[in-house]
Structure formats: structure tokens, C-alpha cells
KEFILO-97701 format. One line per 3 residues: their letters; for each residue x, y, z of N, C-alpha, C. Coordinates in steps of 0.2 Angstrom, whole numbers, plus 5000, padded with zeros to 4 digits. Example, Ala and Ser with C-alpha at 12.3 -4.5 7.8 and 13.67 -1.06 7.14 Angstrom:
BEGIN
as> 5066:4972:5039:5062:4978:5039:5066:4984:5039  5064:4989:5035:5068:4995:5036:5064:5000:5039
This chain:
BEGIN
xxx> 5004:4994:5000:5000:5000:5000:5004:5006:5000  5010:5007:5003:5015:5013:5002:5018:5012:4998  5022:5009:4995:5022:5009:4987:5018:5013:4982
xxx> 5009:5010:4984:5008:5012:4977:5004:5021:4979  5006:5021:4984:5004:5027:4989:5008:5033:4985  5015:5030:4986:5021:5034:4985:5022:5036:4976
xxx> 5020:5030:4972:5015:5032:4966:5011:5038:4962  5008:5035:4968:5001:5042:4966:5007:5050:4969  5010:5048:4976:5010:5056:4976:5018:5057:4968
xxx> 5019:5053:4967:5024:5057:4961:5018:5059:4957  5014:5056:4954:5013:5057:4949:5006:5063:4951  5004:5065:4957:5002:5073:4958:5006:5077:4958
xxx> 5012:5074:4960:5019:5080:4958:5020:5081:4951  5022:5078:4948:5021:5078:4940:5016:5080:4937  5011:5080:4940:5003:5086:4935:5005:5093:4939
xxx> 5007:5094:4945:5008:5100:4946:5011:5103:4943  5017:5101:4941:5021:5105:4937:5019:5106:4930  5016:5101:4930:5014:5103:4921:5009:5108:4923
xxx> 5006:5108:4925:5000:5116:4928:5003:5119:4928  5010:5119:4931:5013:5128:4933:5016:5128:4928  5019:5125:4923:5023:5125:4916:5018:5130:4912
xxx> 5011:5126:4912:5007:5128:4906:5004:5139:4908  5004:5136:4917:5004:5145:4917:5006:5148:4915  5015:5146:4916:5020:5150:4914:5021:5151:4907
xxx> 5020:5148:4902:5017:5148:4896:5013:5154:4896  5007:5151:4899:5000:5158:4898:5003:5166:4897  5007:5165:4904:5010:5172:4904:5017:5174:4899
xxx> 5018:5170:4897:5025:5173:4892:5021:5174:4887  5013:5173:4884:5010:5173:4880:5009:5181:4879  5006:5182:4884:5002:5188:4887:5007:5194:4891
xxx> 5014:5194:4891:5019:5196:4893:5022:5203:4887  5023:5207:4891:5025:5214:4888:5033:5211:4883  5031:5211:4878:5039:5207:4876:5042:5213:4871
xxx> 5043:5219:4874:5048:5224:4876:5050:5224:4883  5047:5218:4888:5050:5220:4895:5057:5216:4895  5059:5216:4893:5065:5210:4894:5066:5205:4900
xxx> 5067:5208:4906:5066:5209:4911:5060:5203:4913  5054:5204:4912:5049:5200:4914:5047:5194:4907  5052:5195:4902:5051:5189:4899:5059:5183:4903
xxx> 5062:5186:4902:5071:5183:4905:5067:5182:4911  5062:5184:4916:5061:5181:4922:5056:5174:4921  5052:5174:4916:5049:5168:4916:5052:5160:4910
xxx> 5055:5166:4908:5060:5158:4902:5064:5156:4907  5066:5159:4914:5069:5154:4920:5066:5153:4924  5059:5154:4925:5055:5148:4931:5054:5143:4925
xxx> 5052:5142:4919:5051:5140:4914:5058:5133:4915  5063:5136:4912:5071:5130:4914:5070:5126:4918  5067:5129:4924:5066:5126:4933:5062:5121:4931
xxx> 5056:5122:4927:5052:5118:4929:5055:5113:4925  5058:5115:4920:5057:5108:4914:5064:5103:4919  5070:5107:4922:5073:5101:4928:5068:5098:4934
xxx> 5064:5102:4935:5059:5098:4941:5055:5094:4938  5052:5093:4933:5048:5090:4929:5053:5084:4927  5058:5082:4925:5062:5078:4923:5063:5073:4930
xxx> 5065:5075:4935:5067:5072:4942:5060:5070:4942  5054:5073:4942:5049:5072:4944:5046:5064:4940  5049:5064:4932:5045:5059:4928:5049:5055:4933
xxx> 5058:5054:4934:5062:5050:4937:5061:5046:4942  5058:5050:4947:5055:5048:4953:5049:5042:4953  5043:5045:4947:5039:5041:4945:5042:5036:4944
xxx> 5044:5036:4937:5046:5028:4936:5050:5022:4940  5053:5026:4945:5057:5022:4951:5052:5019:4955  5048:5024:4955:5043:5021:4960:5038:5014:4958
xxx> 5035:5018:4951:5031:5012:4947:5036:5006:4947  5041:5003:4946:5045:4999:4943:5045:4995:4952  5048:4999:4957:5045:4996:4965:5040:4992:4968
xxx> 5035:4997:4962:5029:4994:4964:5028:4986:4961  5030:4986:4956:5028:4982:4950:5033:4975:4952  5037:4977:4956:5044:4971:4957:5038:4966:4965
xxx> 5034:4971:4968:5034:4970:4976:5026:4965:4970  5021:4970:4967:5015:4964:4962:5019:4958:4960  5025:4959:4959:5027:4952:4953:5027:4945:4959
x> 5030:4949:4964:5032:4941:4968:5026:4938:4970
């Protein structure tokens, strides 16, 4: 049950951040792009997320792969 527990919580951490990706999108969209400043501030939480999103798929599949060794026996 913790396993498949731990699971779920990667894979709510990985919809989060694709949520706050897709924000951060929104607003580079809708962003004064004569501000430099406010576009160079979002193309770097924008980076951030795409290394947190990466560890975060990592973690999932460590996890699923845990889980699936602990079903198999």
C-alpha cells in the first residue's frame, strides 16, 4: 500500500508542474515582450520547471518499477 501510495504522490507532483509550466506559458503569451526583464524572468522559472519535471518523471518511474517488482512476487 505505500508503494503504490508513493506512486500516486509522484505522479500529483508531475501534474503540478505541468500546471505551473502551462501557466507560465500563459503568461510569456500575454507578457509585455519589450519587457526583457519580465520575459528573461519567466524563460527561468520556465528552465526550473522543465529540471523539476524531469526528476519528477524519474522519481515516478522508480517508483512504478518498485511497485511492479513488490506485484510480481
Amino acid at each position: 500500500m505505500e508503494r503504490a501510495r508513493y506512486v500516486a504522490e509522484c505522479q500529483v507532483q508531475l501534474e503540478r508542474v505541468k500546471l505551473l509550466t502551462a501557466q507560465r506559458i500563459q503568461e510569456l503569451i500575454y507578457a509585455n515582450l519589450n519587457d526583457q526583464e519580465e520575459v528573461n524572468t519567466i524563460l527561468g522559472q520556465l528552465k526550473k520547471l522543465e529540471s523539476y519535471e524531469r526528476k519528477a518523471r524519474s522519481r515516478r518511474k522508480n517508483a512504478i518499477r518498485a511497485f511492479c517488482l513488490i506485484t510480481a512476487e
